[in-house]
C-alpha positions as CSV (number, residue, x, y, z in Angstrom):
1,X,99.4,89.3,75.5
2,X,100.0,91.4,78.7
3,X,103.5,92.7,78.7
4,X,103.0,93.6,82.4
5,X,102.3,89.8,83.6
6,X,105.3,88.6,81.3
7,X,107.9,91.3,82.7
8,X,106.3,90.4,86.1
9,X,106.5,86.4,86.0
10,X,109.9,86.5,84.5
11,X,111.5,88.9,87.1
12,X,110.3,87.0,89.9
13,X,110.6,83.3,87.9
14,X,114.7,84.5,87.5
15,X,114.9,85.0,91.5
16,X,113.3,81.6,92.2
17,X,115.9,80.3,89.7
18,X,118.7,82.1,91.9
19,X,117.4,81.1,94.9
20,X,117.0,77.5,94.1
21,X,120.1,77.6,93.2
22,X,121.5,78.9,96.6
23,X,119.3,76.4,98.0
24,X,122.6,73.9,97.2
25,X,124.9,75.4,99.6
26,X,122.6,74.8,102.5
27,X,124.2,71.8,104.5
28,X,123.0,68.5,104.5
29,X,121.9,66.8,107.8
30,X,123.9,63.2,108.9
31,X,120.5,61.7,109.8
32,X,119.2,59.9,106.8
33,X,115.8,60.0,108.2
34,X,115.8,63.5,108.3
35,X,114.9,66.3,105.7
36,X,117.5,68.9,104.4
37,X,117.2,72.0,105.7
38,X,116.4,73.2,102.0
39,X,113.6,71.1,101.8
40,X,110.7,73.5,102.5
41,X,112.2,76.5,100.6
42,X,112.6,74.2,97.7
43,X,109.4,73.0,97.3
44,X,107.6,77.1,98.1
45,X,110.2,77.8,95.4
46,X,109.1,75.2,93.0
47,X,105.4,75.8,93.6
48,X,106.0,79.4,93.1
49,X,107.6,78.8,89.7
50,X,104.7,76.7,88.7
51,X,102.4,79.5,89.0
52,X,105.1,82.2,87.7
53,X,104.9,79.7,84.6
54,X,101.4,79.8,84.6
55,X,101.0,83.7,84.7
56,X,103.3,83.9,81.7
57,X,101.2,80.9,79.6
58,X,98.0,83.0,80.4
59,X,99.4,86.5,79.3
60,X,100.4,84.6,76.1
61,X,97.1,82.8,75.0
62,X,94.5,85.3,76.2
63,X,94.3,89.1,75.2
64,X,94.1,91.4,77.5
65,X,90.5,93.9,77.4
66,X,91.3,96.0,74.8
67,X,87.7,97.9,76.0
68,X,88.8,99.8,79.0
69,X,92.4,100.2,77.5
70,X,91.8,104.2,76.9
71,X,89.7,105.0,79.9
72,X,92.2,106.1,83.2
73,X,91.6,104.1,86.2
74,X,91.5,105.6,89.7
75,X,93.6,104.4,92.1
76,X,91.6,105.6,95.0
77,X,89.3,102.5,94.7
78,X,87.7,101.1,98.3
79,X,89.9,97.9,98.0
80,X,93.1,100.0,97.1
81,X,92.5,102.0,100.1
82,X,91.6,98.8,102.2
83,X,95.0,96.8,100.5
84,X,97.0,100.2,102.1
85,X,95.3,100.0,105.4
86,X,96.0,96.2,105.7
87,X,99.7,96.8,105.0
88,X,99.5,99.9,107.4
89,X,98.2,98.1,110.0
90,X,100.4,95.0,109.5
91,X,103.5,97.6,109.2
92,X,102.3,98.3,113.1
93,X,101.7,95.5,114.4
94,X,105.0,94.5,113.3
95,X,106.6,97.5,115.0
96,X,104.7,97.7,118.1
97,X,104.5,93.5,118.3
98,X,107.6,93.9,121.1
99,X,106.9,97.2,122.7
100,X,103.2,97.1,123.6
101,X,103.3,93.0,124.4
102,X,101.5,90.0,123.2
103,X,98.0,90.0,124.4
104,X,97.6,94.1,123.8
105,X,99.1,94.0,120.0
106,X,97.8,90.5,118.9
107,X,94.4,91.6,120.4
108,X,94.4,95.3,118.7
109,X,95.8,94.0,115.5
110,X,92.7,90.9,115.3
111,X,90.1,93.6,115.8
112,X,91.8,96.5,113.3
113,X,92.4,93.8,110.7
114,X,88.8,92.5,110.3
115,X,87.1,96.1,110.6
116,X,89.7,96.8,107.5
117,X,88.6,93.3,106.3
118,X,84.9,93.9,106.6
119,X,83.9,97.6,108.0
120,X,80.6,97.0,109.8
121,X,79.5,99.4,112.1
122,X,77.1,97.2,114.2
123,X,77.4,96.3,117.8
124,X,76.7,92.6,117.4
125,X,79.5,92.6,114.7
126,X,81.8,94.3,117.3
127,X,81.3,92.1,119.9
128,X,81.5,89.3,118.2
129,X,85.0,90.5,116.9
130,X,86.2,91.3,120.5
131,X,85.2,87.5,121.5
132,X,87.0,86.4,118.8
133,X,89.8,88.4,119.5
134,X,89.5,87.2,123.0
135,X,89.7,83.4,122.3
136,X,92.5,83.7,119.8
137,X,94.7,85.6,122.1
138,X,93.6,83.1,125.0
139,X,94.4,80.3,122.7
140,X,97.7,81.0,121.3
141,X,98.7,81.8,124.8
142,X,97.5,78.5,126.3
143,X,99.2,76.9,123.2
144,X,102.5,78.3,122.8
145,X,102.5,79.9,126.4
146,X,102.0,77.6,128.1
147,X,101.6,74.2,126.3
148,X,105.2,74.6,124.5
149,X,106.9,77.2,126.7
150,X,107.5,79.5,124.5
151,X,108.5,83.1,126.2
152,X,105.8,85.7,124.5
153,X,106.5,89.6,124.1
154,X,105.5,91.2,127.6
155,X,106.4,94.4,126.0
156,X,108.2,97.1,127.1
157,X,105.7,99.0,128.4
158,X,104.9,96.5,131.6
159,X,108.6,96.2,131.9
């Protein structure tokens, strides 16, 4: 039994309860034919409990390694340190998404984001990441730009 997976599952398993609940008070359309605005958050909620369940089920039938229980564990492990920069870079993205504009930030963020994801150092890999980066930027802008007129993030710096 992991006591860490059981505190876990039921902390977050209590707020899916409390948010399902407050899914109740969200109003409820006149069309018949269409869905209630809680619809979606309902069923991420109840899929989210499922596995919350499940977390708690597994810490119950199977032990936890007993082996490696006395040994201390770094924490400066290669995919801690990549988990940080992914947040870090995410975190920026976020913050600059507005100031720097659209094509710069979604562009920088593709290409920082797969080094972090996969940190190869050869030119090939490089430029195929900057095509990449290329076509998804062009894309998104062609789709949502464009297609859907949707007003994208010029930024503040081109302002």
């Amino acid at each position: 039994m992991k006591k860490k997976d059981i505190i876990f599952g039921g902390f977050f398993l209590l707020i899916c309860v409390i948010l399902f609940l407050e899914t109740r008070k969200f109003p409820v359309p006149i069309a018949a034919l269409a869905a209630p605005p809680s619809f979606w958050p309902r069923i991420i909620l109840t899929s989210l409990t499922v596995m919350l369940a499940v977390l708690i089920i597994r810490s119950f039938l199977f032990k936890g390694d007993t082996k490696d229980a006395g040994k201390a564990k770094s924490v400066l492990t290669k995919e801690n340190i990549r988990v940080v920069s992914a947040i870090a870079a995410t975190l920026l993205f976020l913050f600059l998404f507005k100031r720097v504009g659209y094509i710069i930030s979604i562009f920088m963020f593709y290409l920082v984001s797969t080094y972090i994801m996969e940190p190869t150092k050869s030119v090939k890999a490089i430029a195929m990441r900057v095509i990449q980066a290329a076509i998804l930027v062009a894309s998104i802008y062609f789709i949502f730009g464009k297609g859907l007129s949707v007003q994208l993030p010029s930024g503040d710096l081109f302002n």
